[in-house]
PDB file of N, CA, C and O in Angstrom:
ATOM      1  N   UNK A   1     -24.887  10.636  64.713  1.00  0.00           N
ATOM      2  CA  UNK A   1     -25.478  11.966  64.738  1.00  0.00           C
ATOM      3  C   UNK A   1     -24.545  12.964  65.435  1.00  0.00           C
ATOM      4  O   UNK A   1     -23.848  12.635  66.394  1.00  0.00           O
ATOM      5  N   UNK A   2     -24.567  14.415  64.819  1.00  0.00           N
ATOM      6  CA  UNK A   2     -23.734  15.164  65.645  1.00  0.00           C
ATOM      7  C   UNK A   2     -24.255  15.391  66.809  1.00  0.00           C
ATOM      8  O   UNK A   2     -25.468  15.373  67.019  1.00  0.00           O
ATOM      9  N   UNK A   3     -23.089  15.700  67.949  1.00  0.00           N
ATOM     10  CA  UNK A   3     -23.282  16.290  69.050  1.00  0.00           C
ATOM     11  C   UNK A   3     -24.376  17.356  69.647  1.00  0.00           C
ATOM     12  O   UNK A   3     -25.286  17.384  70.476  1.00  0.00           O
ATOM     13  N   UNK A   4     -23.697  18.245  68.679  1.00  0.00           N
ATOM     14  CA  UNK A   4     -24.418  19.673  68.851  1.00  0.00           C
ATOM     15  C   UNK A   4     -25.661  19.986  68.589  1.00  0.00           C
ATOM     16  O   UNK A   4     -26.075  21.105  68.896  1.00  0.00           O
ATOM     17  N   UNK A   5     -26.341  19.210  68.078  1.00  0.00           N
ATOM     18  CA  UNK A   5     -27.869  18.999  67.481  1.00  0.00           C
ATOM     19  C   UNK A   5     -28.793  19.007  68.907  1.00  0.00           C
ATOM     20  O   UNK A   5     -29.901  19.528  69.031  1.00  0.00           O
ATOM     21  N   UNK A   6     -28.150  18.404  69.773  1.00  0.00           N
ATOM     22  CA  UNK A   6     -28.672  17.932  71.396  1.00  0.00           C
ATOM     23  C   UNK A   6     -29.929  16.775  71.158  1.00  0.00           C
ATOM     24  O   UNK A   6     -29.678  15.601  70.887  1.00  0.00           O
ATOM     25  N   UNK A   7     -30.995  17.190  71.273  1.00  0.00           N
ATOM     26  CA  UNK A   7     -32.162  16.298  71.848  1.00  0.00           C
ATOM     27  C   UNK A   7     -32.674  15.749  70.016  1.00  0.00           C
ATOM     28  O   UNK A   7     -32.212  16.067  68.920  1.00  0.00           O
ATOM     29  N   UNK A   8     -33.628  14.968  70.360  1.00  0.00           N
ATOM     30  CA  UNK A   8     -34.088  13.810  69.168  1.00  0.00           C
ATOM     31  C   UNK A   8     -34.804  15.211  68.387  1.00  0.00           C
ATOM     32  O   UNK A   8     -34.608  15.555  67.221  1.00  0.00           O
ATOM     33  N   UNK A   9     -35.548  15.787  69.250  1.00  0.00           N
ATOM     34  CA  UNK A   9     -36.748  16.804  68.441  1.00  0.00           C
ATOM     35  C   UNK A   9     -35.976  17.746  67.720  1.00  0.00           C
ATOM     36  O   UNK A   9     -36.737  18.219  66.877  1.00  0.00           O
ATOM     37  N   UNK A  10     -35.098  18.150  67.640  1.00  0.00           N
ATOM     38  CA  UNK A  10     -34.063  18.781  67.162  1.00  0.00           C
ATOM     39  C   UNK A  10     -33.624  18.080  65.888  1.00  0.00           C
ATOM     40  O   UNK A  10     -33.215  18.895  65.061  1.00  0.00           O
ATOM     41  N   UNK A  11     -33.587  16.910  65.507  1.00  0.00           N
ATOM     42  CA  UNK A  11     -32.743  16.347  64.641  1.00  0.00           C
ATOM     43  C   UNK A  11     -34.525  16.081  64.222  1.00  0.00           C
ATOM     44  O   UNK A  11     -34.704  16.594  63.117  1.00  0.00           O
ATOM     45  N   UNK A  12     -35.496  15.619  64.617  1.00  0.00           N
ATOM     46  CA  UNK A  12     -36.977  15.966  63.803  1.00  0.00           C
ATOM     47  C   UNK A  12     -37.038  16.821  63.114  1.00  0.00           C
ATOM     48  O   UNK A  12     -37.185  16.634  61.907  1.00  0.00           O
ATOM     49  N   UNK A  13     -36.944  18.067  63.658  1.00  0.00           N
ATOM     50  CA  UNK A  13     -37.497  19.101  63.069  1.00  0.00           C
ATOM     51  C   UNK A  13     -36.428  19.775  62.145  1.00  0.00           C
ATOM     52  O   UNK A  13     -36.942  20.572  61.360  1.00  0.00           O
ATOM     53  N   UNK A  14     -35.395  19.683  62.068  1.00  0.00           N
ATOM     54  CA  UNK A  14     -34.388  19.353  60.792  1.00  0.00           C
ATOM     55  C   UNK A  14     -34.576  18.771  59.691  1.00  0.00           C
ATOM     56  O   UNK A  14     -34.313  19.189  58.564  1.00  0.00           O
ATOM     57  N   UNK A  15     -35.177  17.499  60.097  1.00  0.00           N
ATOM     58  CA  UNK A  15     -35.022  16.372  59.208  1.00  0.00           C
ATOM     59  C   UNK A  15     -36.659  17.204  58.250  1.00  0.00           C
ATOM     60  O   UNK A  15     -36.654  17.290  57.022  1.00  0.00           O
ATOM     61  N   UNK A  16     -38.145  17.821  59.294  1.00  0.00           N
ATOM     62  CA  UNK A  16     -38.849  18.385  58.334  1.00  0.00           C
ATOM     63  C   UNK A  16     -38.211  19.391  57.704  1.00  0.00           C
ATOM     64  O   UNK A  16     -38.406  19.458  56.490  1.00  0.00           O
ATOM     65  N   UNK A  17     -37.325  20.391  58.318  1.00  0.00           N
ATOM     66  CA  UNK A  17     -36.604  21.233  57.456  1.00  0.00           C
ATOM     67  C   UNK A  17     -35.941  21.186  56.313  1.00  0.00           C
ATOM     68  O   UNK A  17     -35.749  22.141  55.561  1.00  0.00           O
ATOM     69  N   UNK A  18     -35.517  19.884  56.135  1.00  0.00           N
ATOM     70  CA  UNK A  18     -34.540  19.584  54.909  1.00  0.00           C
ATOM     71  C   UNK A  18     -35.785  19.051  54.145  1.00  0.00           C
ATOM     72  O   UNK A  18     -35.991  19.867  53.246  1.00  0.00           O
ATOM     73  N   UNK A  19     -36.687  18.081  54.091  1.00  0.00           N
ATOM     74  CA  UNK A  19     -37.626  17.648  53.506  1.00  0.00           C
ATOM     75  C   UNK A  19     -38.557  19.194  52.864  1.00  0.00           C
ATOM     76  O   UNK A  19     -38.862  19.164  51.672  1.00  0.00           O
ATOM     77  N   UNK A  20     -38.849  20.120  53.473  1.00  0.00           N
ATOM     78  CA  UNK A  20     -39.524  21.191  53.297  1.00  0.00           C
ATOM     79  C   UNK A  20     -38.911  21.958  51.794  1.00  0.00           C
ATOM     80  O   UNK A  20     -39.289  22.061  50.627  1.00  0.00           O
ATOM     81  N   UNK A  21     -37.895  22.342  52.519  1.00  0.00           N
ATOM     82  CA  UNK A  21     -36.348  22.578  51.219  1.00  0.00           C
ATOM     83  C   UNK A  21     -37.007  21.900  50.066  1.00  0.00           C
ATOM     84  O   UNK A  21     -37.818  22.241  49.204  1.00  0.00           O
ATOM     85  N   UNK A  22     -36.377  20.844  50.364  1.00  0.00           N
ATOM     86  CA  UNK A  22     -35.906  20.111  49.160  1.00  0.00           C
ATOM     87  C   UNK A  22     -37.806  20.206  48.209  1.00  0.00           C
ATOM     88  O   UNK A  22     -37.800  20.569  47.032  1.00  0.00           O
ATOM     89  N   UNK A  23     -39.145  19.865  48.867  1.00  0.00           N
ATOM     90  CA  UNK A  23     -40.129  19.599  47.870  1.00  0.00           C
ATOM     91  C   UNK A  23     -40.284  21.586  47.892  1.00  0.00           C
ATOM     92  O   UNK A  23     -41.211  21.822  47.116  1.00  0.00           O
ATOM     93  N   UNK A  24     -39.963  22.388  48.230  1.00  0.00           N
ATOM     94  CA  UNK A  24     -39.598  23.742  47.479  1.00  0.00           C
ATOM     95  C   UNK A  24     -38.526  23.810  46.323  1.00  0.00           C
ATOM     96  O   UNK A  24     -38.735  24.694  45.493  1.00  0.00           O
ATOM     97  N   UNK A  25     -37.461  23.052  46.142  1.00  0.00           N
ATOM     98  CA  UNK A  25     -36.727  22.879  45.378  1.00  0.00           C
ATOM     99  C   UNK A  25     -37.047  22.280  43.877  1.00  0.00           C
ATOM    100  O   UNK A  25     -36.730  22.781  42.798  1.00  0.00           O
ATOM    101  N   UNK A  26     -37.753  21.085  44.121  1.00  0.00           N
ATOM    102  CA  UNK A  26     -38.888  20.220  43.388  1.00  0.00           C
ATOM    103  C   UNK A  26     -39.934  20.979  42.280  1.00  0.00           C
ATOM    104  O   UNK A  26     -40.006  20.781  41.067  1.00  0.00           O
ATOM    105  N   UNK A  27     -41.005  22.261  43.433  1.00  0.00           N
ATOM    106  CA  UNK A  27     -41.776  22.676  42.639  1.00  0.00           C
ATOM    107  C   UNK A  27     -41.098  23.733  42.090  1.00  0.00           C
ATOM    108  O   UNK A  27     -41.541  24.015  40.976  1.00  0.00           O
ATOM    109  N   UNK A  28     -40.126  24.471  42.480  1.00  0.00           N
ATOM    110  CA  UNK A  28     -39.369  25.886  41.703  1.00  0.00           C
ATOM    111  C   UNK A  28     -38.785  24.999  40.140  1.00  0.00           C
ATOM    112  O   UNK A  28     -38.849  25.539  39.036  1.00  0.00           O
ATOM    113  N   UNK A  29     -38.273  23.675  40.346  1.00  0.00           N
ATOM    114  CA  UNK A  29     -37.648  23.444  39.183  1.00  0.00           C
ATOM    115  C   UNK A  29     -38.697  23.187  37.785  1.00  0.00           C
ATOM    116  O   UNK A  29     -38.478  23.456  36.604  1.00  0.00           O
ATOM    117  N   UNK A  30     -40.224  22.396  38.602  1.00  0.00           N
ATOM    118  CA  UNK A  30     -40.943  22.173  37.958  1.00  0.00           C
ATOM    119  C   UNK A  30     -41.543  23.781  37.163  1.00  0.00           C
ATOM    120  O   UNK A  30     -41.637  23.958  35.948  1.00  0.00           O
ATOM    121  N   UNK A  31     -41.745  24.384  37.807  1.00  0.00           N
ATOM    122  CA  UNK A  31     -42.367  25.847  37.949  1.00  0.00           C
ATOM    123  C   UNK A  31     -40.814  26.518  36.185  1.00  0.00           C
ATOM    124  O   UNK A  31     -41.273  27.062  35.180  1.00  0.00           O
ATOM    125  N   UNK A  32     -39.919  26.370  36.267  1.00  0.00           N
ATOM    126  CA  UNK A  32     -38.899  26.938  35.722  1.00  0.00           C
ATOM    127  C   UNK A  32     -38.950  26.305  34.419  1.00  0.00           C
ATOM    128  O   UNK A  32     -38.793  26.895  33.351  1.00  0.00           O
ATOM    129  N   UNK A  33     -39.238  24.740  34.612  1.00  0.00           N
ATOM    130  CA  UNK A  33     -39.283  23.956  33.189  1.00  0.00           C
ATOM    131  C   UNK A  33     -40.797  23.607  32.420  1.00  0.00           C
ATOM    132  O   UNK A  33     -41.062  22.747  31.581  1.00  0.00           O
ATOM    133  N   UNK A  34     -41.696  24.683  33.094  1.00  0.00           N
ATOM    134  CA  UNK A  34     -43.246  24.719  32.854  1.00  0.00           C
ATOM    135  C   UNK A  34     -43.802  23.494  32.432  1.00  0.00           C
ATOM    136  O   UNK A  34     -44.314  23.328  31.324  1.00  0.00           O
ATOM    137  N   UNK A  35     -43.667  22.320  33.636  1.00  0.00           N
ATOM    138  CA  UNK A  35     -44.003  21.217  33.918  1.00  0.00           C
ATOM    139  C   UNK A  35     -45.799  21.908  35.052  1.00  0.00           C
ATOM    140  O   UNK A  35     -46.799  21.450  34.499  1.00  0.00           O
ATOM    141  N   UNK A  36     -46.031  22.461  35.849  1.00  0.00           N
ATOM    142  CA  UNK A  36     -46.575  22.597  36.624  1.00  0.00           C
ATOM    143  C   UNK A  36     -46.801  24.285  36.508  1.00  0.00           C
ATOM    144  O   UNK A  36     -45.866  24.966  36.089  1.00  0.00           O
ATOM    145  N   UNK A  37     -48.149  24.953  36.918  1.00  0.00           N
ATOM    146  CA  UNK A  37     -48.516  26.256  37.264  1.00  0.00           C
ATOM    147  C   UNK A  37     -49.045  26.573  37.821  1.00  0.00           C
ATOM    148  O   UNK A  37     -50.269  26.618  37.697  1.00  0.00           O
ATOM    149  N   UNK A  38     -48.025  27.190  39.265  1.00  0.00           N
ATOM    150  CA  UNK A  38     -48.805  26.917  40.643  1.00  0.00           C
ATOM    151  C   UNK A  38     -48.551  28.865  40.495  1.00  0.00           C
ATOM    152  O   UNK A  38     -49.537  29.527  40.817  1.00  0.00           O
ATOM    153  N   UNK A  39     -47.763  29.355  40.206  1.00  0.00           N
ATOM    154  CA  UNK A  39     -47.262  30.178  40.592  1.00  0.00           C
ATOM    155  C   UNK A  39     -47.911  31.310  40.009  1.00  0.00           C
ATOM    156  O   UNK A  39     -48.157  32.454  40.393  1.00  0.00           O
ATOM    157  N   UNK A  40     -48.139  30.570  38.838  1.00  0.00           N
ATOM    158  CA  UNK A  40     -48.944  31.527  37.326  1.00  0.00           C
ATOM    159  C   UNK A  40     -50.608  31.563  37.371  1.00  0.00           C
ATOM    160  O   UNK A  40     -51.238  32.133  36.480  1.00  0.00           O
TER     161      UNK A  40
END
């Protein structure tokens, strides 16, 4: 793990950050290939 990250809760709440991303990433693609209509 990098340095600069410092304490564990830090590299937690990253780790929800990237998870968050990514199932936003998920429904925009679904949303684009009108698999899903959350938006509509």
């Amino acid at each position: 793990m990098p340095r600069f990250l410092g304490s564990k809760s830090h590299i937690f709440w990253w780790d929800v950050l990237v998870l968050i991303v990514l199932a936003l990433v998920v429904v925009l693609v679904l949303e684009l290939t009108g698999t899903t209509h959350i938006f509509t």
